[in-house]
C-alpha positions in Angstrom: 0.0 0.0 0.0 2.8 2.3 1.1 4.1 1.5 -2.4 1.2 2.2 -4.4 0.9 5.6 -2.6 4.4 6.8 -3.1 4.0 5.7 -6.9 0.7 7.8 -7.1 2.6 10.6 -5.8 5.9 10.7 -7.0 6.1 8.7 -10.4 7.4 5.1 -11.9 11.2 4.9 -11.3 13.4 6.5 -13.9 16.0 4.2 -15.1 19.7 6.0 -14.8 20.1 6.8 -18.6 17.0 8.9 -18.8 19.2 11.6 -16.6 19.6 13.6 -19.5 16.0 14.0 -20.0 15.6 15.6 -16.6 18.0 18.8 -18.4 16.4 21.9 -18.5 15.8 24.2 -21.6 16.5 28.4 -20.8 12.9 28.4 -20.5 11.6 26.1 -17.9 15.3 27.0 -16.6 14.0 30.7 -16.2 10.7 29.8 -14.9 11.9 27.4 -11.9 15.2 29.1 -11.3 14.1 33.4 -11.6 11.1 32.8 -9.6 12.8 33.4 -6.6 14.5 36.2 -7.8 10.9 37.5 -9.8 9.0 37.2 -7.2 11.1 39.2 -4.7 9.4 42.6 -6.5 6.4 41.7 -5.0 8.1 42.6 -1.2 11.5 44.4 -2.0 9.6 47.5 -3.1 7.8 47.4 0.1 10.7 46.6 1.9 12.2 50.3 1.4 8.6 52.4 1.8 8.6 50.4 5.7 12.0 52.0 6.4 10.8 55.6 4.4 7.1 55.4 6.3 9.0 56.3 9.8 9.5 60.0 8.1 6.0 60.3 6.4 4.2 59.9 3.3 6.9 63.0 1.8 9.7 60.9 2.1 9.0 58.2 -0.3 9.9 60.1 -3.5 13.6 58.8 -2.1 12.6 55.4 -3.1 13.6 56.2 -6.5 16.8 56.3 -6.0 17.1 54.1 -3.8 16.0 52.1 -6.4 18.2 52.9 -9.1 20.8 52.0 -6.6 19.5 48.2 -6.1 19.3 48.2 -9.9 23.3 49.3 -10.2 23.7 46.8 -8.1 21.6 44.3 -9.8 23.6 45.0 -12.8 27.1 44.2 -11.2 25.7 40.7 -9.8 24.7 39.7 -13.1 27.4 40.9 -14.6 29.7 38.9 -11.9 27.3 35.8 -11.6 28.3 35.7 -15.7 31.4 35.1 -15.1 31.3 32.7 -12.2 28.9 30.5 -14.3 32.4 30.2 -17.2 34.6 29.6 -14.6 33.3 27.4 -12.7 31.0 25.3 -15.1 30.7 22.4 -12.7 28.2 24.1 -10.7 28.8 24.9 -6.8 28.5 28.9 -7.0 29.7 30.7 -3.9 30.5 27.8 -2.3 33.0 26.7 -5.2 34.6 30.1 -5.3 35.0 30.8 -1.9 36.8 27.4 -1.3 39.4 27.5 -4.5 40.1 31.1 -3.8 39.8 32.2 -0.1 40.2 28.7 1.8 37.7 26.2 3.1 36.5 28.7 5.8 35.6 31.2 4.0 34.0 28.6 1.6 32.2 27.1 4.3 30.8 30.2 5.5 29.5 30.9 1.8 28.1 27.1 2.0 26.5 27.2 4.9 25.0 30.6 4.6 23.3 29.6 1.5 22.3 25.9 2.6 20.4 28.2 5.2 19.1 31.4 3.1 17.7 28.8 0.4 15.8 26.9 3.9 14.4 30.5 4.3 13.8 31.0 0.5 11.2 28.6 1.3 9.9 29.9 4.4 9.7 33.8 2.9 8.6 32.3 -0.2 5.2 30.5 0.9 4.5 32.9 3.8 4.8 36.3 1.4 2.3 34.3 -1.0 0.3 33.2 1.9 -0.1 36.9 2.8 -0.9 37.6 -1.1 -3.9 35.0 -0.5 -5.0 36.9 2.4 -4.9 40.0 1.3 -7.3 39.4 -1.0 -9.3 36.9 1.4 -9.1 38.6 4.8 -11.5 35.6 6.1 -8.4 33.5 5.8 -5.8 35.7 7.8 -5.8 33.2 11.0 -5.1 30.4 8.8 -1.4 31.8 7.4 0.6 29.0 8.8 -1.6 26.1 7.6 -2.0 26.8 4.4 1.7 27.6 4.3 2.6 24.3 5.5 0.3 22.8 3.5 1.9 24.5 -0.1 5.7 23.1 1.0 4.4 19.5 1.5 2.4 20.5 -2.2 5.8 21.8 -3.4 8.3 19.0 -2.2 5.9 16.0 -3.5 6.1 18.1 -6.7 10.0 18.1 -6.6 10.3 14.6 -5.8 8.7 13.8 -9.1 11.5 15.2 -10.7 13.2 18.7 -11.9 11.4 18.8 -15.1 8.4 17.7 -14.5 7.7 20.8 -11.4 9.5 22.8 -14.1 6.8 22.1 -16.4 4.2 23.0 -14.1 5.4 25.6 -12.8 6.4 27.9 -15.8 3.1 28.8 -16.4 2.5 30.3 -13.1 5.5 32.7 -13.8 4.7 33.5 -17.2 1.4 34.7 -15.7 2.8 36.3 -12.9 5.1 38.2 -14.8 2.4 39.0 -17.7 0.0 40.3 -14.9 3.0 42.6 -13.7 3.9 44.0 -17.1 0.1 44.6 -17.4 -0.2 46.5 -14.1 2.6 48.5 -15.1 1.8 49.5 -18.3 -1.7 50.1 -17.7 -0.1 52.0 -14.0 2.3 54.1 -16.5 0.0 54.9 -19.1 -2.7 56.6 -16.2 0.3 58.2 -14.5 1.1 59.8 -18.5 -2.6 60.8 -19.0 -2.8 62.6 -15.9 -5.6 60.3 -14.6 -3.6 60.0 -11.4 -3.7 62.8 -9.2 -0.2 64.4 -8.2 -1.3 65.6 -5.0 -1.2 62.1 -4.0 2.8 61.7 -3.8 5.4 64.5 -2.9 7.4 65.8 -5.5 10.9 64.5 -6.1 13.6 67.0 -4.4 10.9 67.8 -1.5 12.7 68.0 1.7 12.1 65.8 4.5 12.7 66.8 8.2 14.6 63.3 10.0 16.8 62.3 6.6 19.9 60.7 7.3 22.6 58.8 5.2 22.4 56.2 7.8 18.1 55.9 7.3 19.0 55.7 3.3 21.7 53.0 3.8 18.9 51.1 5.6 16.1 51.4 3.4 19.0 50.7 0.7 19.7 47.8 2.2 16.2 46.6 2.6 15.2 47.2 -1.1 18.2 45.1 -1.8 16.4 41.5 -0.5 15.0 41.9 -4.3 18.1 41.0 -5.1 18.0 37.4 -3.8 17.9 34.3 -5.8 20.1 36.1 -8.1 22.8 33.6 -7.6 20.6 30.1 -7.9 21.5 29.5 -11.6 25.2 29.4 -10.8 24.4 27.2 -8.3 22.3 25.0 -10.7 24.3 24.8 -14.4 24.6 21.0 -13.7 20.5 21.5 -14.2 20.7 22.8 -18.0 21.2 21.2 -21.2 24.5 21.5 -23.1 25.8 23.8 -23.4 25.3 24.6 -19.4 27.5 27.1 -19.4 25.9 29.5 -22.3 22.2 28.4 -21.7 22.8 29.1 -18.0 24.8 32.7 -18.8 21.8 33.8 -21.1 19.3 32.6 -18.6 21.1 34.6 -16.0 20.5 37.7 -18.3 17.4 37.5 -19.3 16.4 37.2 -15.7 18.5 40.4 -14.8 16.1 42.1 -17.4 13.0 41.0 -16.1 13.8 41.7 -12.8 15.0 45.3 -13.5 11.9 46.1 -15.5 9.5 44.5 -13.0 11.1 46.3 -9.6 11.6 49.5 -11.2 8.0 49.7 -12.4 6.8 48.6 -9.0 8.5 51.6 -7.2 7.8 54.2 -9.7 3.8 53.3 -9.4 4.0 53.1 -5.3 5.8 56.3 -5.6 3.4 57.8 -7.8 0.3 56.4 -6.3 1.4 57.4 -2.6 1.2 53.8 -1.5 1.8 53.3 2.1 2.8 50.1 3.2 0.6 47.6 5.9 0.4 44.4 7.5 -2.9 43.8 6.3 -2.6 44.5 2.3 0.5 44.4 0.3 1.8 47.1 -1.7 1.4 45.2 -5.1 -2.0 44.3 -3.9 -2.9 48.4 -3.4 -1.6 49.7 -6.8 -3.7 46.7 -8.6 -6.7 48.2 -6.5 -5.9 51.7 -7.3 -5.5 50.8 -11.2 -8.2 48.6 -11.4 -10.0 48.5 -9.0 -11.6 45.1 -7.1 -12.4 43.4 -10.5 -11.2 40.5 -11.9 -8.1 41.6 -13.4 -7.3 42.7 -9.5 -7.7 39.0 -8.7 -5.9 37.8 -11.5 -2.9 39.9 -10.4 -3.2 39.0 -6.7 -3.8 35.0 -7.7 -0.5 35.2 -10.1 1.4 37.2 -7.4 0.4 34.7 -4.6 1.6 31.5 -7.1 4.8 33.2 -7.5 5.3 33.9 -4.4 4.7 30.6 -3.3 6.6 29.0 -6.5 9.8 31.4 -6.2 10.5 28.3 -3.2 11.3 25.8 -6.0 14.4 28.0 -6.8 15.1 26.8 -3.4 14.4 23.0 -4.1 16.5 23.4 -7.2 19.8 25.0 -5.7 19.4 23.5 -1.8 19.6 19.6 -3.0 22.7 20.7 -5.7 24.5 22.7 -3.4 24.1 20.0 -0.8 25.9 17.5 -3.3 29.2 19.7 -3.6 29.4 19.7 0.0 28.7 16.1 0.4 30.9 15.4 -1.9 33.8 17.5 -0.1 32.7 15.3 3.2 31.4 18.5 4.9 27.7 16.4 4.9 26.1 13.5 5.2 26.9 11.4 2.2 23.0 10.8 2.1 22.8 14.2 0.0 24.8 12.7 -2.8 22.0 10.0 -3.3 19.3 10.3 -6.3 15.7 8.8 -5.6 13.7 7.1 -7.8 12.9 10.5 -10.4 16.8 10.9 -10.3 16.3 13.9 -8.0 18.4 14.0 -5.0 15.4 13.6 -2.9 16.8 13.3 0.7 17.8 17.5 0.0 14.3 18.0 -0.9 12.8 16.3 1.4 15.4 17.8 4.3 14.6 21.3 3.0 10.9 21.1 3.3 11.4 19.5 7.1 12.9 22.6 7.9 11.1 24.9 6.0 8.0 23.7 8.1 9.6 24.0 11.4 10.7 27.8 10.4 7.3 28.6 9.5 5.3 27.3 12.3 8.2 28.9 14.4 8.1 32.3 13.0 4.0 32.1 12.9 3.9 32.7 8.7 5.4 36.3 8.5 7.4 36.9 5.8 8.6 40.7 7.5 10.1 38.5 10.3 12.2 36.6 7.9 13.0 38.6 5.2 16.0 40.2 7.0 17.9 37.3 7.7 17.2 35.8 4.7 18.6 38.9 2.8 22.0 38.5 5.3 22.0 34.8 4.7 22.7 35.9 0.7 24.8 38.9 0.9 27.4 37.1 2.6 28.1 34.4 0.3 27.7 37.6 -2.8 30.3 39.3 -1.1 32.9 36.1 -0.1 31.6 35.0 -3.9 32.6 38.6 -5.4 36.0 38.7 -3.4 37.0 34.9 -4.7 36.7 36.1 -8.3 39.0 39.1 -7.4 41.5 36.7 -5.6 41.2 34.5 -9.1 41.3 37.1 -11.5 44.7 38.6 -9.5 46.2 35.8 -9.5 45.5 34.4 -12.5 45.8 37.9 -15.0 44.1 36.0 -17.7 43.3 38.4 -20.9 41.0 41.2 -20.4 41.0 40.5 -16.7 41.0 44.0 -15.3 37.4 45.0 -16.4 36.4 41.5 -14.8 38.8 43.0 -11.5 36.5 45.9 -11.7 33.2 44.4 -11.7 34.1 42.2 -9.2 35.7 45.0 -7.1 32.8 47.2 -7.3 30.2 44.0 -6.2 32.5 43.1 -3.1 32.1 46.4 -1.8 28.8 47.0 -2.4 27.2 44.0 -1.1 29.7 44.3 1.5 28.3 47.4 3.3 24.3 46.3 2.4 25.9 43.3 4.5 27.3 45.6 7.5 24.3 48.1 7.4 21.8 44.8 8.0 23.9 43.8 11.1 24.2 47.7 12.2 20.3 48.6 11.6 18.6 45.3 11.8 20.8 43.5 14.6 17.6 42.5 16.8 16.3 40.5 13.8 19.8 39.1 12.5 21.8 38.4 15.4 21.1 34.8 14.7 23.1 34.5 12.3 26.6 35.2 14.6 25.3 32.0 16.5 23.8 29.5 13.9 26.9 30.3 11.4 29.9 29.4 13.7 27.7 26.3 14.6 27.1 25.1 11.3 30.9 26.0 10.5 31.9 23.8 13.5 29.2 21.0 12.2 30.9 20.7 9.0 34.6 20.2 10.5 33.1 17.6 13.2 31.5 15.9 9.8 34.7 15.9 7.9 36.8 14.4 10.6 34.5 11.7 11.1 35.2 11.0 7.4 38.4 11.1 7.4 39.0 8.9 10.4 36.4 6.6 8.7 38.2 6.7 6.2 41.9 6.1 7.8 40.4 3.0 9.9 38.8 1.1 7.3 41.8 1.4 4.6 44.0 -1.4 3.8 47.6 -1.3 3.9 50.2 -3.7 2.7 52.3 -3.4 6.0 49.2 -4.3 8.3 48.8 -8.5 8.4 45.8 -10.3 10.5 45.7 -12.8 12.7 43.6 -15.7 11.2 41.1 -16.2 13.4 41.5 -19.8 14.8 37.9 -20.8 15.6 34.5 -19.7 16.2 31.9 -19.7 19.2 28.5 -19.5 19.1 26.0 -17.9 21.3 22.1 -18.4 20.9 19.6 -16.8 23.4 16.8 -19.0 23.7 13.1 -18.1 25.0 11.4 -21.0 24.6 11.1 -24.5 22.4 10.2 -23.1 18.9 10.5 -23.6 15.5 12.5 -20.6 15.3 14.7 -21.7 18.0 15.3 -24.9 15.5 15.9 -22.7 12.6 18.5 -20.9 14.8 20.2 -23.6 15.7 20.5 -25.7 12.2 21.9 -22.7 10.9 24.8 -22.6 13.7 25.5 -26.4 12.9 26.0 -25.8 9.5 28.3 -23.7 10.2 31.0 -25.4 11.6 31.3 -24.2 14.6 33.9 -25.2 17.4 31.1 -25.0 20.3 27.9 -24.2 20.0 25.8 -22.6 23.3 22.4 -21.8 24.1 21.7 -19.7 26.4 18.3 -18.9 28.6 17.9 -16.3 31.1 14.7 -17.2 33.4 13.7 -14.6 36.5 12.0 -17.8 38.6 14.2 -20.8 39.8 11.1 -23.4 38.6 11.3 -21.6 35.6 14.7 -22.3 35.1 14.4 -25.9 36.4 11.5 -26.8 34.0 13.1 -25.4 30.9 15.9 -27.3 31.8 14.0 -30.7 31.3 12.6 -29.3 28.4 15.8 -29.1 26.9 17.4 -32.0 28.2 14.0 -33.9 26.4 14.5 -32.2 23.2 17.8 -34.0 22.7 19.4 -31.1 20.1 22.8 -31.8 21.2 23.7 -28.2 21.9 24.6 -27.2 24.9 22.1 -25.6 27.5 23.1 -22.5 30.0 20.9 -21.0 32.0 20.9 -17.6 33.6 19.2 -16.3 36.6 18.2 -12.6 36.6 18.0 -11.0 40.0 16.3 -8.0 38.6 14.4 -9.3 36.0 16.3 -8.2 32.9 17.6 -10.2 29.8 20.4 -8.0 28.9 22.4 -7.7 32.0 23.1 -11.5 33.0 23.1 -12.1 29.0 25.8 -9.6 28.0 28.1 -10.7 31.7 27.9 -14.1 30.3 28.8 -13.1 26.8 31.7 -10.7 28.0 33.2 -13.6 30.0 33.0 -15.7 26.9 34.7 -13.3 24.8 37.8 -12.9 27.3 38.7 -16.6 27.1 38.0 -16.6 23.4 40.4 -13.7 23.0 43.1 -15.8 24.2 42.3 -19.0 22.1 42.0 -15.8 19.0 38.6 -17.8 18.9 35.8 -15.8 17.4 32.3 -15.0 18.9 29.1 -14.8 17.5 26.1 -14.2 18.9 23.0 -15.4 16.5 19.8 -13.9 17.3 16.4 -16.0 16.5 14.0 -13.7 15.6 10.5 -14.3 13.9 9.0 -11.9 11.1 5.3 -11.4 11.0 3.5 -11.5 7.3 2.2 -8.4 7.9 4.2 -5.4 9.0 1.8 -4.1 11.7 2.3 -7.3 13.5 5.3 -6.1 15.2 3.7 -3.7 17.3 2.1 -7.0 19.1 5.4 -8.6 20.0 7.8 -7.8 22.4 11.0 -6.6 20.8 13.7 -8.2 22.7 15.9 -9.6 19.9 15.8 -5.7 18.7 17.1 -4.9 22.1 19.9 -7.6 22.4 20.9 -6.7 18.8 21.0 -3.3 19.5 23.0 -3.7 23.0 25.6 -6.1 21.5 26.4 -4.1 17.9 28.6 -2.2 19.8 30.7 -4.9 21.4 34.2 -4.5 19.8 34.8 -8.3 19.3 31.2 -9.6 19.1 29.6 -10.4 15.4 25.8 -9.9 16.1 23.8 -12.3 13.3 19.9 -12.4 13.2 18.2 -15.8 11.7 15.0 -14.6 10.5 12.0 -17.1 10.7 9.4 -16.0 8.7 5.6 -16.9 9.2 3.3 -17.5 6.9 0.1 -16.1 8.8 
C-alpha cells in the first residue's frame, strides 16, 4: 500500500540513462530558477517604503533612488554571476569560489549561509504568498501557517517527481505572474502619463524631508536590496541545463537580470506615484492593482499570479538547496545521504530535508514573511560578497586576458554588497543576530563531519604493511526463549556452520522456571549445549551480556571468534510487530557495539 501511494505521488522509477532527459531548456530553466528572484518585486519595493514610512508619506519620493541603486547593483551581480557561471562550469556557486580562492572557511561560511538562506527562500517564499492570498481573502488571515505548511508539502511532492516535471508546471504560473505585472505596469504608467492620477497624491521629487539621514538611506538601501535574492541560484544549478550549461545558463542569468530590472523598477515608480503606504494587512502590489483597477477581476488575476509566485519562487530553493548540498557532500562537509538520487533521479533526501525545515521555520516564525526577510537577505549577501572577493583573488592571481574590467566588476560588487551586508547587522541587529550564533555552529558542524570521514576513512583502509591474525575458531552464542521452530531454525543454521562450540543460552527470573526449561531441553535431545541464567532483577540483557563478556575474554586468548546469533520471527504483515515484544531488537542493538562480538539475526518467517 505504502508503495502504491508513493507511486501515485511521486512517479514510476526512472531508469539511470534517462538523466539527460531531466536537463532543462532556458525556459523552464527561467521559470523554476528566476522565480525566486521574480518574485522578490512583490516585497522588495515594500521593503524600502517600511524604512521611508517612519518620516512620512513625503519621504517616499527617495525610493527612486534608492531604487536605481538596487538596480546598479543588480547590474554588477549579473554581470559577476556571468562570469562565475564560465569559470566554474561544474556548478557549486559561492560555495566553489569561496573554497578554490579564499580557503575552506571562507568557503564554508559561503556554503552554509546559502544551505540556510535557500531553507528561508522557502519559508519567505510561501509565507509572502500566503499573505498575497490573504490579502485578497481577509477571512483567511488566521489560517497563514496552515496553508503555508500545507503549499511546502504541495511543493516537495512536486520536486520529488523530478526537476522537469515541477519545471513544467510551474512555468506557467510565472509566465502569468510576470504578464500580470507587465500589465499593471503598463496600464499603471499609461494613467500616470494621461494625468488620470492625481499628483497631489505623492510628494514631488527634491521635496525635503525633516529626519533624513545617510544612515536611514543605507537602511532602506539595504532593505530594497532583498529583491536581489535568488540572483545567484542558476550558478548554483548549471549542472540543471542542457549542453551547453555554461551558455544556456549565462543567457538565462540575463534574461532574468532584465526581467527583474523592469519588474522592480515599475513597481516603485507606481507606489511612488500612487502614494502607497505600506501595511500588515494589504501588500503594496495588492494596493496599486486596486488603485489601477480596482476590485475586478483583473485585481484577482494579479493577486492570484502574485500569490503563485510567491509561493513557487520556493522551487528555486528546491533546485539550488539539493545541488548545493551535493558539492558539499561530496567535499565530506555532509552527510553522504545528500549525494543520493531517488527514484525521479532527483536528490530527494535534500528536498525532502529542505521542506522539514522549511515547516519547522514557518510554524516557528508564525507565517510572516517581515520576520524573515531580513535574515534571509543577510543569509545571501554574505556568500555575494565572499563570492565577489573569490573572483577578485582569481582574476589577480590568474591575470588571464582582459582581466582588469572583470577586476573591476568584481571589485565594485565586493564592496557594495559588502556594506548592504554591514548596514543589515548595524540597523537590523535584533532580527539578525542569529546569524553570529547558527553560522559558527554550522561551520563547526561541517569540521566535526569531515573528521569523522576522514578517520572513517583512515580506519577502514588497507595497507600492505598491516597483516591479521587468522582467526582460529569460532563460538556460538544463541539466546533461547522458549522451544520453537524458530529456535530450530537458529540452531540448524549454527550447525552448518562449523562451529567449534555451539551454546544456548536462557535467562529465566524464577528458579522453577529455570528448572523446568531445563527438562525441556534435556527432552529435546538437540545436542547443543544448555546454560541458564538467573536474573535477580528481572532483565535479559544484563546477566546475557556478563555471560557473553566472559566468553569473549577466554576466546580472546584461544583468538577464537564470537558470534552471537539472534532467533527472531518476522510477521506476514508489518503491523504485526507492534504485538510482539522486541527483545531480539534490544539484544541486537546492545551487542552491535561490542568490539569483538559479530551480532547475526536468523530470521523465521511466518506465513500467517
Amino acid at each position: 500500500m505504502v508503495s502504491s501511494i508513493k507511486r501515485f505521488l511521486i512517479g514510476r522509477p526512472l531508469k539511470s540513462t534517462e538523466l539527460g532527459e531531466q536537463k532543462l531548456n532556458k525556459r523552464k530553466a527561467l521559470a523554476i530558477l528566476s522565480s525566486d528572484a521574480l518574485s522578490s518585486v512583490a516585497y522588495g519595493p515594500e521593503q524600502i517604503l517600511i524604512i521611508l514610512v517612519t518620516l512620512g508619506i513625503a519621504a517616499f519620493w527617495y525610493s527612486i533612488p534608492i531604487a536605481v541603486g538596487v538596480l546598479v547593483l543588480l547590474i554588477v551581480l549579473i554581470l559577476s554571476y556571468r562570469q562565475i557561471i564560465y569559470a566554474y562550469s561544474q556548478g557549486g556557486g559561492a560555495y566553489v569560489v569561496s573554497k578554490e580562492n579564499l580557503g575552506i572557511n571562507p568557503g564554508l561560511i559561503a556554503g552554509g549561509s546559502l544551505l540556510v538562506d535557500y531553507i528561508l527562500t522557502v519559508a519567505v517564499s510561501v509565507s509572502a504568498g500566503t499573505d498575497a492570498i490573504t490579502s485578497a481573502f481577509p477571512s483567511l488571515h488566521d489560517h497563514n501557517v496552515l496553508i503555508a505548511i500545507i503549499f511546502v508539502i504541495f511543493l516537495t511532492i512536486l520536486n520529488l517527481r523530478g526537476v522537469t516535471e515541477s519545471a513544467s508546471i510551474l512555468a506557467y504560473p510565472v509566465y502569468l505572474f510576470v504578464g500580470a505585472l507587465f500589465i499593471l505596469i503598463s496600464v499603471g504608467l499609461y494613467n500616470v502619463i494621461t494625468g488620470q492620477v492625481s499628483p497631489d497624491l505623492h510628494a514631488p521629487i527634491g521635496t525635503p524631508v525633516a529626519g533624513l539621514s545617510l544612515f536611514l538611506l543605507m537602511r532602506a538601501f539595504a532593505s530594497g536590496s532583498s529583491a536581489l535574492t535568488g540572483v545567484e541560484a542558476i550558478s548554483n544549478a548549471i549542472p540543471n541545463f542542457k549542453t551547453p550549461a555554461p551558455n544556456n545558463a549565462a543567457r538565462t542569468l540575463v534574461a532574468m537580470g532584465i526581467l527583474l530590472a523592469l519588474l522592480f523598477s515599475g513597481i516603485v515608480f507606481l507606489a511612488y506615484y500612487y502614494g502607497v503606504s505600506p501595511s500588515e494587512e494589504v501588500t503594496v502590489v495588492s494596493q496599486i492593482a486596486e488603485l489601477t483597477f480596482g476590485r475586478n477581476l483583473i485585481y484577482y488575476f494579479i493577486q492570484g499570479t502574485t500569490a503563485l509566485i510567491l509561493i513557487l519562487a520556493a522551487n528555486t530553493g528546491y533546485t539550488a538547496f539539493p545541488l548545493l548540498a551535493v558539492n558539499l557532500a561530496k567535499d565530506k562537509f555532509i552527510p553522504r545521504m545528500f549525494t543520493i538520487r531517488g527514484d525521479r533521479l532527483g536528490y530527494s533526501n535534500g528536498i525532502i530535508i529542505l521542506g522539514f525545515l522549511s515547516i519547522i521555520l514557518i510554524i516557528a516564525f508564525e507565517g510572516k514573511a517581515e520576520h524573515l526577510i531580513p535574515l534571509y537577505a543577510v543569509g545571501v549577501f554574505i556568500p555575494f560578497t565572499l563570492a565577489q572577493t573569490g573572483m577578485m583573488v582569481k582574476w589577480i592571481r590568474e591575470k588571464p586576458k582582459g582581466w582588469i574590467p572583470k577586476l573591476t566588476i568584481n571589485s565594485l560588487g565586493a564592496l557594495i554588497c559588502f556594506l548592504v551586508t554591514v548596514i543589515f547587522f548595524i540597523t537590523k541587529f535584533t532580527q539578525v543576530w542569529s546569524v553570529l550564533i547558527f553560522l559558527p555552529l554550522i561551520i563547526y558542524m561541517f569540521h566535526r563531519i569531515r573528521k569523522h570521514y576522514d578517520q572513517i576513512a583512515d580506519q577502514l583502509r588497507v595497507s600492505s604493511c598491516e597483516c591479521t591474525i587468522p582467526i582460529a575458531g569460532n563460538v556460538i552464542i544463541i539466546p533461547v526463549a522458549g522451544i520453537t521452530r524458530v529456535v530450530e531454525n537458529s540452531l540448524n543454521y549454527a550447525k552448518s556452520l562449523s562451529a567449534n562450540q555451539i551454546i544456548a543460552v536462557n535467562v529465566s527470573f524464577e528458579k522453577e522456571d529455570e528448572k523446568r526449561f531445563q527438562e525441556k531441553w534435556e527432552n529435546w535431545q538437540t545436542g547443543v549445549r544448555l546454560v541458564t541464567l538467573k536474573s535477580l532483577h528481572r532483565s535479559i540483557i544484563q546477566p546475557l551480556t556478563k555471560f557473553i563478556d566472559t566468553v569473549e575474554r577466554k576466546a580472546i586468548e584461544s583468538n577464537y571468534q564470537v558470534t552471537v546469533l539472534i532467533p527472531e520471527f518476522i510477521p506476514k504483515k508489518g503491523w504485526h510487530n507492534i504485538l510482539h515484544n522486541q527483545s531480539s531488537l534490544l539484544i541486537r542493538t546492545f551487542l552491535l557495539y561490542r568490539r569483538n562480538v559479530v551480532v547475526t539475526i536468523v530470521p523465521y518467517h511466518l506465513k500467517q
